[in-house]
N, C-alpha and C positions, 0 to 999 in steps of 0.2 A: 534506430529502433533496436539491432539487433546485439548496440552495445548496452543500451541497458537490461534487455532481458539476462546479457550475458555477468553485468554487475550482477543484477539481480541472483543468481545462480550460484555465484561467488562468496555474496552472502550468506545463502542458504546452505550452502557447503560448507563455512565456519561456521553457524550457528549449530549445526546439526554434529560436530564437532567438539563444540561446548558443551554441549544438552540443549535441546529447545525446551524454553518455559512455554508456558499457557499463552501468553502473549506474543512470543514468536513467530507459534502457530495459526495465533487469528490472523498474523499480519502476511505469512507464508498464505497463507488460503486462500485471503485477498486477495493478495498479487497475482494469484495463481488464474486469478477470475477475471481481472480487469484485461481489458481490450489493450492494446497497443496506443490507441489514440485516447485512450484514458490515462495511460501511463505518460504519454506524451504531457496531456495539462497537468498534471499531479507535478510534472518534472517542471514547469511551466511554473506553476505557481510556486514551488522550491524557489526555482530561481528570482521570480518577482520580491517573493518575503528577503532574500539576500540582499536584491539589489534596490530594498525599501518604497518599492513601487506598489502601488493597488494592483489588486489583481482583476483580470478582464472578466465578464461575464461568464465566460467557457470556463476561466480556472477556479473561478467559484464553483460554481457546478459541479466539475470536476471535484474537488475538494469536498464538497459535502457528499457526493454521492460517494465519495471514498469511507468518508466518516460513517456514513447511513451503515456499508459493507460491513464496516468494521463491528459498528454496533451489532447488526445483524447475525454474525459469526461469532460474536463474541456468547450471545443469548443462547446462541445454540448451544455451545461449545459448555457452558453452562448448566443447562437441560440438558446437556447426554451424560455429565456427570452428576447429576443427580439433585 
Protein backbone atom coordinates (compact mmCIF):
# COMPACT_ATOMS: atom_id res chain seq x y z
CA UNK A 1 0.00 0.00 0.00
CA UNK A 2 2.42 2.39 1.05
CA UNK A 3 4.66 1.66 -1.96
CA UNK A 4 2.14 2.78 -4.38
CA UNK A 5 1.04 5.90 -2.73
CA UNK A 6 4.79 6.42 -2.57
CA UNK A 7 5.02 5.56 -6.82
CA UNK A 8 2.19 7.57 -6.80
CA UNK A 9 4.13 10.83 -5.37
CA UNK A 10 6.97 10.16 -7.55
CA UNK A 11 4.95 10.76 -10.38
CA UNK A 12 3.50 13.79 -9.22
CA UNK A 13 6.90 15.05 -8.38
CA UNK A 14 7.92 14.73 -12.28
CA UNK A 15 4.78 15.78 -13.59
CA UNK A 16 4.83 18.84 -11.52
CA UNK A 17 8.28 19.37 -12.99
CA UNK A 18 7.25 19.12 -16.44
CA UNK A 19 4.21 21.42 -16.06
CA UNK A 20 0.98 19.73 -15.18
CA UNK A 21 -1.55 19.79 -18.15
CA UNK A 22 -5.47 19.90 -17.46
CA UNK A 23 -5.29 16.23 -17.58
CA UNK A 24 -2.66 15.53 -15.10
CA UNK A 25 -4.53 17.43 -12.72
CA UNK A 26 -8.02 15.51 -13.03
CA UNK A 27 -5.99 12.45 -12.81
CA UNK A 28 -3.68 14.15 -9.62
CA UNK A 29 -7.18 14.85 -7.97
CA UNK A 30 -8.44 11.44 -8.33
CA UNK A 31 -5.75 9.81 -6.92
CA UNK A 32 -5.85 12.06 -4.33
CA UNK A 33 -9.47 10.93 -3.35
CA UNK A 34 -9.53 7.39 -3.97
CA UNK A 35 -9.21 5.07 -0.86
CA UNK A 36 -6.33 2.78 -0.61
CA UNK A 37 -8.50 -0.21 -1.32
CA UNK A 38 -9.64 1.37 -4.41
CA UNK A 39 -6.18 2.00 -5.44
CA UNK A 40 -5.54 -1.59 -4.59
CA UNK A 41 -8.44 -2.92 -7.49
CA UNK A 42 -7.48 -0.18 -9.99
CA UNK A 43 -3.87 -1.86 -9.53
CA UNK A 44 -5.80 -5.21 -9.73
CA UNK A 45 -7.34 -4.78 -12.74
CA UNK A 46 -3.85 -3.20 -14.30
CA UNK A 47 -2.56 -6.26 -13.63
CA UNK A 48 -5.40 -8.56 -15.00
CA UNK A 49 -5.55 -6.38 -18.42
CA UNK A 50 -1.42 -7.36 -18.59
CA UNK A 51 -1.85 -10.65 -17.81
CA UNK A 52 -4.99 -10.99 -20.32
CA UNK A 53 -7.40 -12.26 -17.82
CA UNK A 54 -11.09 -10.85 -17.16
CA UNK A 55 -11.41 -8.80 -14.46
CA UNK A 56 -13.40 -9.83 -11.19
CA UNK A 57 -16.35 -8.16 -10.25
CA UNK A 58 -14.46 -5.76 -7.48
CA UNK A 59 -12.11 -4.70 -10.40
CA UNK A 60 -14.84 -3.83 -12.50
CA UNK A 61 -16.24 -1.76 -10.03
CA UNK A 62 -13.35 -0.47 -9.07
CA UNK A 63 -12.54 0.72 -12.61
CA UNK A 64 -15.75 2.42 -13.39
CA UNK A 65 -16.12 4.15 -10.33
CA UNK A 66 -12.49 5.36 -11.28
CA UNK A 67 -13.86 6.41 -14.63
CA UNK A 68 -17.20 7.91 -13.07
CA UNK A 69 -14.20 10.24 -10.80
CA UNK A 70 -12.56 11.13 -13.55
CA UNK A 71 -15.60 12.11 -15.58
CA UNK A 72 -16.72 13.97 -12.51
CA UNK A 73 -13.35 16.21 -12.08
CA UNK A 74 -12.92 16.52 -15.32
CA UNK A 75 -16.71 18.58 -15.59
CA UNK A 76 -15.70 20.41 -12.89
CA UNK A 77 -12.43 21.44 -13.83
CA UNK A 78 -14.27 22.57 -16.91
CA UNK A 79 -17.11 24.75 -15.18
CA UNK A 80 -14.43 26.55 -13.00
CA UNK A 81 -12.87 27.53 -16.17
CA UNK A 82 -15.55 28.91 -17.77
Amino acid sequence: MLNIRKRIQTLETFQSQKGETASDQIVRRVLERVSDAELDLLGSAARAVAEGRELTPEECAGVEAYASALGRESAALRSARG
